[in-house]
C-alpha positions, 0 to 999 in steps of 0.5 A, a space after each residue: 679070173 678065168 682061163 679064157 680072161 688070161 688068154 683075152 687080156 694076154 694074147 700078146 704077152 712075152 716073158 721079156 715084155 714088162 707087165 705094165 708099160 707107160 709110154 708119154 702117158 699125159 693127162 690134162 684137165 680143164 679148169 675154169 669157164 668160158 675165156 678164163 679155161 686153162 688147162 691144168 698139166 697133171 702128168 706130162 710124158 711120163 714113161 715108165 715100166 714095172 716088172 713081174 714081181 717088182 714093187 716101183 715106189 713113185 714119190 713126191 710132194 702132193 699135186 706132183 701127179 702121183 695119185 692121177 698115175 694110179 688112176 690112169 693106171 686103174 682106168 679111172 681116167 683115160 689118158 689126154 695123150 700116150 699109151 699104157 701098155 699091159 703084157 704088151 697090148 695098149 689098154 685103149 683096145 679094152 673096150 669090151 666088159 669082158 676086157 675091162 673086168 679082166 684087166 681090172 681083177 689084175 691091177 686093183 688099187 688099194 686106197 689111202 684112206 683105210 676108214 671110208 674104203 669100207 661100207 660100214 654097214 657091212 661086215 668085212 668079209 662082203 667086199 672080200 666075197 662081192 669082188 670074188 663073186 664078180 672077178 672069180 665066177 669060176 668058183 661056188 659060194 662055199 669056194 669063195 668063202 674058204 678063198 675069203 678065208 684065205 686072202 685075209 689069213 694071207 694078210 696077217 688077220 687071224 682068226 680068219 672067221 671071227 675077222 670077217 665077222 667083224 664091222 669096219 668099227 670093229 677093226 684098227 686103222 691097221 686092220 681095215 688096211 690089210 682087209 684092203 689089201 685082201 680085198 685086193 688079193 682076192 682077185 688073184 692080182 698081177 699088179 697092187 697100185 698102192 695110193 700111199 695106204 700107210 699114210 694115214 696110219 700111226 708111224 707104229 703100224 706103218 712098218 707092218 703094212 710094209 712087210 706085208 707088201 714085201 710078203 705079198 709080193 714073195 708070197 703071191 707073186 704080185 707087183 706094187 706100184 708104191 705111191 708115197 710122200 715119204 722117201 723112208 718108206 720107199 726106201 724100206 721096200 721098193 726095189 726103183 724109185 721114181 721122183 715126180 715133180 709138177 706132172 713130171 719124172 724128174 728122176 728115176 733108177 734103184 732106189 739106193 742109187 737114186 737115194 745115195 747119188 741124187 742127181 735131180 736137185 728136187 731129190 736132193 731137196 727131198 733127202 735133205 728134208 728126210 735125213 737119214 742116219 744110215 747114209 750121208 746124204 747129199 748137201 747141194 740144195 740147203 733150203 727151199 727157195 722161189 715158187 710153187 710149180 706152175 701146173 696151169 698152162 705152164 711154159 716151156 722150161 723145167 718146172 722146178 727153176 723157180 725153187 732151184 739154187 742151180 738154175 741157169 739160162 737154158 732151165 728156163 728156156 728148154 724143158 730137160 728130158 730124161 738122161 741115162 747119168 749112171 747105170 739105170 739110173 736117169 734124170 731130167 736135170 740140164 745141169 746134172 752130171 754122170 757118174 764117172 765110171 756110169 754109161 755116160 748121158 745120152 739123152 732118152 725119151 721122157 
């Protein structure tokens, strides 16, 4: 990225303005034809923020919103409603090539599926040398290749050469997966959104895959977004944790305290399903009970009272906003509790 993109994407930056700010972010999708259109609610009034050199892990069950987060995030669909915030200047004013190429050399995405995220037709190295010769022109073709080189060494890939090489088939599920996430490091990133990329791997790998975000961030100086479905994982590495249910942030705060004091019954439900041996863990919500969300039109009220044991009348009348229950720490539960010696339960904006 060039000096002169620096400047047109961060004219505005602050050291105190987060590096990306999510402001009532919405996004809607049409279903059906004719008089049988709906509209499917994704993400609802979502607000969040990532820090510089921060890994934020957003979970959930799948259809929570998650995936459509990050491409709202990665400029792959454009909000129904609200605002996202980079270095404190609204992304809807990238309008230019100039602004979109900039924006996205800093926030990649790293995908879920390490087979079909490379083109095996080629070898590994020319998505690597293809996104620097687009996001880095500054540099000569022997430049990008000794750069090529180094991402992928940074990546634990070594012999770097002989990797890049290689054809995808050539490569582990593994391999492919840090060659992804070099592709990503090419650009000189700000901010990796990672769609759940451990996911499709054998549970033996998985743990190398994060280090290496944890390695990167130290290394590199770069910040993660984690999605995922495993509550273990986001454990292990990130240092927040948002709970997404049906379009909503249901809860969110440092991972252990969201962890080992759940206030949201939906997390509760999440633990119980995971248990973990380092901890007790709470034991409010014994099963799963009721209905899916209802995403498709859905009425006011909090979309998780048809699952909850601890549902009461006003769950299903007057949809719950986020409440600040302890120290960071904040969920959208009518009937959870702050913690005793916490800052009480103002309600902020959701």
């Amino acid at each position: 990225m060039t000096a002169s993109d620096i400047e047109l994407v961060g004219t505005t930056e602050s050291a105190a303005a987060p590096l990306i700010e999510a402001r009532e972010l919405t996004r809607h999708f049409r279903v059906g034809r004719g008089f049988s259109r709906q509209l499917l609610h994704a993400v609802d009034d979502v607000n969040f923020t990532i820090g510089r050199q921060e890994i934020v892990a957003l979970a959930g069950e799948s259809g929570s919103g998650k995936s459509t987060i990050a491409r709202l995030l990665a400029g792959v669909y454009k909000p129904t409603s609200g605002e996202i915030y980079y270095q404190g200047r609204a992304m809807s004013t990238f309008r230019s090539r100039k602004d979109q190429l900039a924006y996205r050399s800093d926030v990649p995405m790293v995908f879920q599926d390490p087979f079909s995220s490379l083109n095996p037709a080629f070898r590994v190295s020319h998505g690597i040398l293809r996104s620097l010769k687009l996001h880095r022109p500054e540099l000569n073709k022997q430049q990008r290749y000794e750069e090529a080189e180094r991402v992928v060494e940074a990546v634990g890939l070594t012999p770097a050469g002989e990797i890049m090489q290689r054809y995808p088939y050539e490569l582990s599920g593994g391999q492919r997966q840090r060659i992804g996430f070099a592709q990503a490091l090419a650009h000189k990133p700000k901010l990796i959104l990672a769609d759940e990329p451990v996911s499709m791997l054998d549970v033996s790998i998985r743990i190398g895959l994060l280090n290496l975000m944890a390695e990167l961030r130290r290394s590199e100086g770069v910040s993660f977004l984690y999605i995922t479905h495993d509550i273990a994982s986001a454990r292990y590495v990130a240092d927040r944790l948002m709970i997404m249910y049906a379009g909503h942030v249901v809860e969110k705060g440092p991972t252990e305290s969201v962890l080992q004091n759940p206030k949201h019954p939906y997390t509760d439900l999440l633990l119980g399903a995971v248990p973990d041996p380092r901890a007790p863990l709470s034991t409010g919500i014994e099963g799963d009970t009721g209905e899916p969300p209802k995403v498709i039109d859905p009425t006011p009220g909090c979309r998780f009272r048809w699952r909850c044991p601890l549902a009461i009348d006003r769950c299903h009348e007057e949809t719950p906003q986020l409440r600040v229950l302890g120290t960071n720490h904040e969920a959208a539960c009518h009937v959870a509790e702050p913690d005793r010696a916490g800052s009480g339960s103002a309600t902020v904006p959701g």
